[in-house]
KEGU-354866 format. One record per residue (C-alpha): residue number from 1; residue in three letters; x, y, z. Coordinates in nm, 4 decimals. Each point is the difference from the previous one (the first is absolute). Layout:
BEGIN
(rec NUM,"ALA",(X,Y,Z)) ...
//
This chain:
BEGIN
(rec 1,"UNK",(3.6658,15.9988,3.0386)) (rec 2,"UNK",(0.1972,0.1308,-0.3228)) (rec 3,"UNK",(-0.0855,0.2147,-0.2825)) (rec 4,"UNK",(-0.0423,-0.0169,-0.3373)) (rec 5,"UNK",(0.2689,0.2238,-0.2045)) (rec 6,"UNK",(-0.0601,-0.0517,-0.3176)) (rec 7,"UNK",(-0.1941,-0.2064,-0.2491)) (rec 8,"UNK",(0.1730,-0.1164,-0.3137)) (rec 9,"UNK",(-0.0799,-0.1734,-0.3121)) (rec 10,"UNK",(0.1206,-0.1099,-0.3593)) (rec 11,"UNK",(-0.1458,-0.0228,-0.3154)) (rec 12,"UNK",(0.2858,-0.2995,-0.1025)) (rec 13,"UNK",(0.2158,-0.2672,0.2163)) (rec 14,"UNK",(0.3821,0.1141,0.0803)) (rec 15,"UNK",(-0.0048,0.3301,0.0176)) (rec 16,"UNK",(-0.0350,0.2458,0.2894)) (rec 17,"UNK",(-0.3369,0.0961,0.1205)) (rec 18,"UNK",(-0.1819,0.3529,-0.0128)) (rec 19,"UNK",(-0.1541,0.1627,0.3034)) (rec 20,"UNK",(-0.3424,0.0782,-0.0136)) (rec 21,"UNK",(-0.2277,0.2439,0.1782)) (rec 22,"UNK",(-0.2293,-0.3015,0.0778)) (rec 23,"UNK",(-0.0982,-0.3373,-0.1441)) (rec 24,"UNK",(-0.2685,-0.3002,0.0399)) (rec 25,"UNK",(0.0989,-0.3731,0.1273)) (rec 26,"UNK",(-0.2312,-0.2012,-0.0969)) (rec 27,"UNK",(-0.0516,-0.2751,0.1652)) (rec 28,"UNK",(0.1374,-0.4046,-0.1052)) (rec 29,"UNK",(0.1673,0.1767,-0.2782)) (rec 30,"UNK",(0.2494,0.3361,0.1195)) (rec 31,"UNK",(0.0622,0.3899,-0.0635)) (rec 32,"UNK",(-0.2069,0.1448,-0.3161)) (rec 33,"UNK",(0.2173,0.0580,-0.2785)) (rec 34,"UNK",(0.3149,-0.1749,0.1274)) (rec 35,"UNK",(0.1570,-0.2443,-0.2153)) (rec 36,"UNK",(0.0658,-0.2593,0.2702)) (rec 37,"UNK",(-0.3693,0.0026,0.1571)) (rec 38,"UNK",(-0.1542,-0.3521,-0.1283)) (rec 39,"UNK",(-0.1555,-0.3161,0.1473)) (rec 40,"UNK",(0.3164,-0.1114,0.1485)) (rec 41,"UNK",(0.1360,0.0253,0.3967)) (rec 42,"UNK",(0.2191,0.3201,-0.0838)) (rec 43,"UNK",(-0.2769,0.2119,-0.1230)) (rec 44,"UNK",(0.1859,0.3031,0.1900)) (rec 45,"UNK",(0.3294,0.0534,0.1249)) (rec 46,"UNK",(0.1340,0.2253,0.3158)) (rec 47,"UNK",(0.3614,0.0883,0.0749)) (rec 48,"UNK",(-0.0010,0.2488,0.3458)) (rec 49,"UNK",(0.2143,0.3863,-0.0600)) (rec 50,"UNK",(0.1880,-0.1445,0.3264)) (rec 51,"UNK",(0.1671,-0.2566,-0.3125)) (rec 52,"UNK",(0.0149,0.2653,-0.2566)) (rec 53,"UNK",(0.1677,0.1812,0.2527)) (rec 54,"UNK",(0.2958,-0.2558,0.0252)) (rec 55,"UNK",(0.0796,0.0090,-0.3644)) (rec 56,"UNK",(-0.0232,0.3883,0.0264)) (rec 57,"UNK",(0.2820,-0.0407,0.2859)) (rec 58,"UNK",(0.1587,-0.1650,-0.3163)) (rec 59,"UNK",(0.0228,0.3030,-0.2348)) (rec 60,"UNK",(-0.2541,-0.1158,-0.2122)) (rec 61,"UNK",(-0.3137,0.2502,-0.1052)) (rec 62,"UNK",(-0.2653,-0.1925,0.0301)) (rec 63,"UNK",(-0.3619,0.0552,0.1130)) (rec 64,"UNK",(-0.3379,-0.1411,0.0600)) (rec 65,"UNK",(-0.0491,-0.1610,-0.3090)) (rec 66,"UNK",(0.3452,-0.1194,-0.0659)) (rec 67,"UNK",(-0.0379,-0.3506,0.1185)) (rec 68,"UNK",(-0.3056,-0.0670,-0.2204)) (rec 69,"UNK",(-0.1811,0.0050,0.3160)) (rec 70,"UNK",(-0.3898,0.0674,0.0133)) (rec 71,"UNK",(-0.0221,0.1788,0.3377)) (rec 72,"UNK",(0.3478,0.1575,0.1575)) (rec 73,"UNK",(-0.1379,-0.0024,0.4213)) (rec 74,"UNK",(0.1540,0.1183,0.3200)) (rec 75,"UNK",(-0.0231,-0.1253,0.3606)) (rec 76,"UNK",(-0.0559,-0.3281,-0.0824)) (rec 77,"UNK",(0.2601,-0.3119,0.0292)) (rec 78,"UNK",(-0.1039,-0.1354,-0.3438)) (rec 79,"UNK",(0.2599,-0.2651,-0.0400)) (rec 80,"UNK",(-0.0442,-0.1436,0.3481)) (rec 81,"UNK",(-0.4144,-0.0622,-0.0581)) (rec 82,"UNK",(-0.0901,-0.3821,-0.0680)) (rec 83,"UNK",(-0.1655,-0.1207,-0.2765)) (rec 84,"UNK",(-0.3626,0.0662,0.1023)) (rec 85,"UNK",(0.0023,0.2669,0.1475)) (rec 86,"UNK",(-0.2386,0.2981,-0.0881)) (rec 87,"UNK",(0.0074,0.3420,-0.0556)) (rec 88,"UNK",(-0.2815,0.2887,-0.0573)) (rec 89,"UNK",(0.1183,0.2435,-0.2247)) (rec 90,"UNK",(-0.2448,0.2912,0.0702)) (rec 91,"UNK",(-0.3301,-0.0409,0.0768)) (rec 92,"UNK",(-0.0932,-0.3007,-0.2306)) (rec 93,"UNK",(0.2979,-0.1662,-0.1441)) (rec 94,"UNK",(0.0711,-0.3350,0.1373)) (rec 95,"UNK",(0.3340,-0.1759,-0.0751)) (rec 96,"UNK",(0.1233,-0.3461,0.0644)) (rec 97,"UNK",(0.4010,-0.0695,0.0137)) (rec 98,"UNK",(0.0565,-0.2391,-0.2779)) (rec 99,"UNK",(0.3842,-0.0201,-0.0530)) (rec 100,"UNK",(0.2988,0.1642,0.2078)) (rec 101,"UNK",(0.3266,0.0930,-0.2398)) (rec 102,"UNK",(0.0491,-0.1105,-0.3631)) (rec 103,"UNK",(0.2528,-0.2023,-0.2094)) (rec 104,"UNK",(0.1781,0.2708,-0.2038)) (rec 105,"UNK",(0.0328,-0.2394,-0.3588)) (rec 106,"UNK",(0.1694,0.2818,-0.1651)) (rec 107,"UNK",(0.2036,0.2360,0.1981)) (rec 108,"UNK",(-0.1860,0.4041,-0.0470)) (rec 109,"UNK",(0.1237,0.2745,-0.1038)) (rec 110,"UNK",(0.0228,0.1058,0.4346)) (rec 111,"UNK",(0.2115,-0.3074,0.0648)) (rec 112,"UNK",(0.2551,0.0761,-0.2840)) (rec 113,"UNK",(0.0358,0.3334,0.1425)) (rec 114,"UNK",(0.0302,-0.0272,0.3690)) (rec 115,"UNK",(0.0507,-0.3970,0.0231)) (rec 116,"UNK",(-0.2652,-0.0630,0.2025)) (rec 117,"UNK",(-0.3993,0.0494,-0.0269)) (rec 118,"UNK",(-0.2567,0.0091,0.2730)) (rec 119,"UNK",(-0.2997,-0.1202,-0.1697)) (rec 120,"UNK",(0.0954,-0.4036,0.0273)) (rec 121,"UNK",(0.0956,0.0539,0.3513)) (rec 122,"UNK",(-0.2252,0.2330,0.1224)) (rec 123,"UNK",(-0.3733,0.0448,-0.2186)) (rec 124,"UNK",(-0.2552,-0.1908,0.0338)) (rec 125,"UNK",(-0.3127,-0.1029,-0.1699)) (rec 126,"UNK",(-0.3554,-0.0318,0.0499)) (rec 127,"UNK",(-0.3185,-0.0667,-0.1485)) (rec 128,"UNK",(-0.3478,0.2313,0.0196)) (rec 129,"UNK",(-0.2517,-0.1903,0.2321)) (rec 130,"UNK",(-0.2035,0.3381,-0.0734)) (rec 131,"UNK",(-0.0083,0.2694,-0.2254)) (rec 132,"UNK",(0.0465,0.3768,0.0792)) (rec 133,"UNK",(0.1001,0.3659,-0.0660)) (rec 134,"UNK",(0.3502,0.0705,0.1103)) (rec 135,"UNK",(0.2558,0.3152,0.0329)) (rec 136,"UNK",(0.2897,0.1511,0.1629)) (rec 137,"UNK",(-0.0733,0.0315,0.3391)) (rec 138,"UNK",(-0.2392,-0.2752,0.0778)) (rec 139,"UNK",(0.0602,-0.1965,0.3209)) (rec 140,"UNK",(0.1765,-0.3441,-0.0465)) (rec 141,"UNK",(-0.1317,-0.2259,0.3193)) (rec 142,"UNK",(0.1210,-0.3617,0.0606)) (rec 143,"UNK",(-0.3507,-0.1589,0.0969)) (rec 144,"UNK",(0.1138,-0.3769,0.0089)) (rec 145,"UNK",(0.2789,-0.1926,0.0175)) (rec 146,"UNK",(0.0919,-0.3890,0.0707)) (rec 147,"UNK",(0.3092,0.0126,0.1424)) (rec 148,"UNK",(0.0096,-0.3610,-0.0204)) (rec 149,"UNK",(-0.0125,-0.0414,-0.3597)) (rec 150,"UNK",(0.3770,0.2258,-0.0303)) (rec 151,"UNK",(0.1436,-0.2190,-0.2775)) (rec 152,"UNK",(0.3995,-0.0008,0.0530)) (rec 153,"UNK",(0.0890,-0.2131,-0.2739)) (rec 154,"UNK",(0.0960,0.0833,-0.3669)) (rec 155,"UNK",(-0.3557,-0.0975,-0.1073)) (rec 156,"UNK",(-0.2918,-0.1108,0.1040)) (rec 157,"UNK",(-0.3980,0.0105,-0.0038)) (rec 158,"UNK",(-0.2657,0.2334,0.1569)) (rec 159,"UNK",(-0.3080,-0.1247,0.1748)) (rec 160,"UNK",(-0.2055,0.0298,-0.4077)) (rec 161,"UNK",(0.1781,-0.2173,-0.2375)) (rec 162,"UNK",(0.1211,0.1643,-0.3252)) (rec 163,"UNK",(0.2017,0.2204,0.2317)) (rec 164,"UNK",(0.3918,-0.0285,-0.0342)) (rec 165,"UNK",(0.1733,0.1947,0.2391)) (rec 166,"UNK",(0.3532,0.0787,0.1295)) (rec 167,"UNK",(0.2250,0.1796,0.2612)) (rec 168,"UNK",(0.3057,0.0853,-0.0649)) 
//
């Protein structure tokens, strides 16, 4: 079991996220007041503080947040969890890996410092199955996972269609 750190959001695409005291996923659609949350399989994003701390081991200041991530956890594996899987954030939340990494189009402002950003490698996506209240603190719990459907190509498709995934 892992922990929730910190809950992030946006109120615009490409730039750093906030932390806030709390926040509300809602369910088929992502975190309240985040610019990213939509009907779309990456309604919220997770990067792990074990990856933040590898580009702190780097020199760079960064924090929860910094990524653009939605919810910074510890104690939790993130990249290595198929697409599938699912994890209760609290007592309510319900998430559903959608996507593993990201195709960085235009290098950030994190890569043209250090060379090198986490967030393709190492966050991952999901989509809200159901709804919640969320905050620092909560319990992160893996509560299912297919180890079967690991996808180790480039690209390919989760179980629902409309899903594109990768692992890099």
């Amino acid at each position: 079991m892992g922990t929730l750190l910190a809950v992030c959001i946006s109120s615009r695409k490409g730039i750093r996220k906030q932390p806030v005291a709390q926040a509300t996923l809602q369910g088929e659609f992502g975190v309240a007041g985040d610019a990213h949350a939509g009907k779309w399989h990456r309604q919220v994003s997770l990067l792990a503080w074990e990856s933040i701390e590898k580009m702190r081991a780097k020199g760079l200041r960064v924090n929860a947040g910094s990524f653009a991530e939605n919810l910074t956890t510890s104690g939790i594996d993130l990249p290595s969890l198929p697409i599938g899987s699912r994890l209760r954030v609290g007592s309510e939340a319900l998430l559903e890996i959608t996507q593993i990494g990201k195709e960085c189009h235009a290098r950030c402002a994190i890569y043209s410092f250090a060379g090198d950003c986490v967030m393709p490698r190492e966050g991952i996506f999901a989509r809200v199955l159901s709804g919640g209240l969320i905050k620092p603190g909560d319990p992160v719990a893996l509560i299912w996972t297919d180890r079967f459907r690991l996808c180790k190509k480039a690209s390919c498709w989760a179980s629902r269609p409309g899903y594109p995934i990768s692992r890099r």
